[in-house]
C-alpha positions as CSV (number, residue, x, y, z in Angstrom):
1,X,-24.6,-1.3,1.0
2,X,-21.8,-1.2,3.9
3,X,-18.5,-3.2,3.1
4,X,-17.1,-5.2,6.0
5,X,-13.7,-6.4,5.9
6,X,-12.8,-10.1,6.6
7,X,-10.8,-9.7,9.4
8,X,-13.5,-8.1,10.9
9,X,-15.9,-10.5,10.4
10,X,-13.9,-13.4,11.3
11,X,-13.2,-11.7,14.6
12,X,-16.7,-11.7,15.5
13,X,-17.6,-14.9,14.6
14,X,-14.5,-16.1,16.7
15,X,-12.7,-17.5,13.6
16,X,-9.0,-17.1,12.4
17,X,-8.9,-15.0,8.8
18,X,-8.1,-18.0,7.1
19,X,-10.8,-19.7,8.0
20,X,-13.0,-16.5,7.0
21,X,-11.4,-16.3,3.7
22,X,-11.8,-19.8,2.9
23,X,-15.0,-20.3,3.6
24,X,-16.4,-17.1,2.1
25,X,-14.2,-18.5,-1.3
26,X,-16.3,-21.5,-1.8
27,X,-19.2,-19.5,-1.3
28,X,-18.4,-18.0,-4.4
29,X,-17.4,-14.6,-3.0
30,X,-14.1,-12.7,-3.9
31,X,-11.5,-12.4,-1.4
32,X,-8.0,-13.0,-1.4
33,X,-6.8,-11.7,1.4
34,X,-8.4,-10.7,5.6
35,X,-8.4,-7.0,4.3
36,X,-10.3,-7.3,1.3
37,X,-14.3,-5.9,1.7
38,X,-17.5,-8.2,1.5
39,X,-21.0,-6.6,0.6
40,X,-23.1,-6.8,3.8
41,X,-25.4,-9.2,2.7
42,X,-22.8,-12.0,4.3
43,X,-22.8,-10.2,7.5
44,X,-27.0,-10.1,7.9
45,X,-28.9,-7.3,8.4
46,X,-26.6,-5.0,10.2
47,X,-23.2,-4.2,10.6
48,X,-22.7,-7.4,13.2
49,X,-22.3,-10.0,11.5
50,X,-24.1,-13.4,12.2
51,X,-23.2,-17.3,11.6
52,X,-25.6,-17.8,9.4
53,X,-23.2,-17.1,5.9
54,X,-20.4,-17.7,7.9
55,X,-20.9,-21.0,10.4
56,X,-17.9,-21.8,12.8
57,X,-15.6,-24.9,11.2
């Protein structure tokens, strides 16, 4: 599976890192930091990720 990092998820959902990092912590993934890696699977089917594991606060 491709690895995304945070940061760059939360920059295409239009969210700061925090908020990325945050919210992907209470949905029980690891992270500690923007530049740590997340399986796909939060991102959806490709490598653009979509609001749906992610929404906007």
């Amino acid at each position: 599976m491709a690895k995304v990092r945070v940061h760059e998820l939360a920059k295409e959902l239009g969210i700061t890192s925090k908020d990325a990092v945050t919210k992907l912590q209470e949905l029980g993934e690891f992270v500690r930091s923007a530049s740590s890696t997340i399986e796909a699977r939060w991102c959806g089917n490709s490598a653009t990720p979509t609001p749906t594991q992610l929404p906007r606060p």
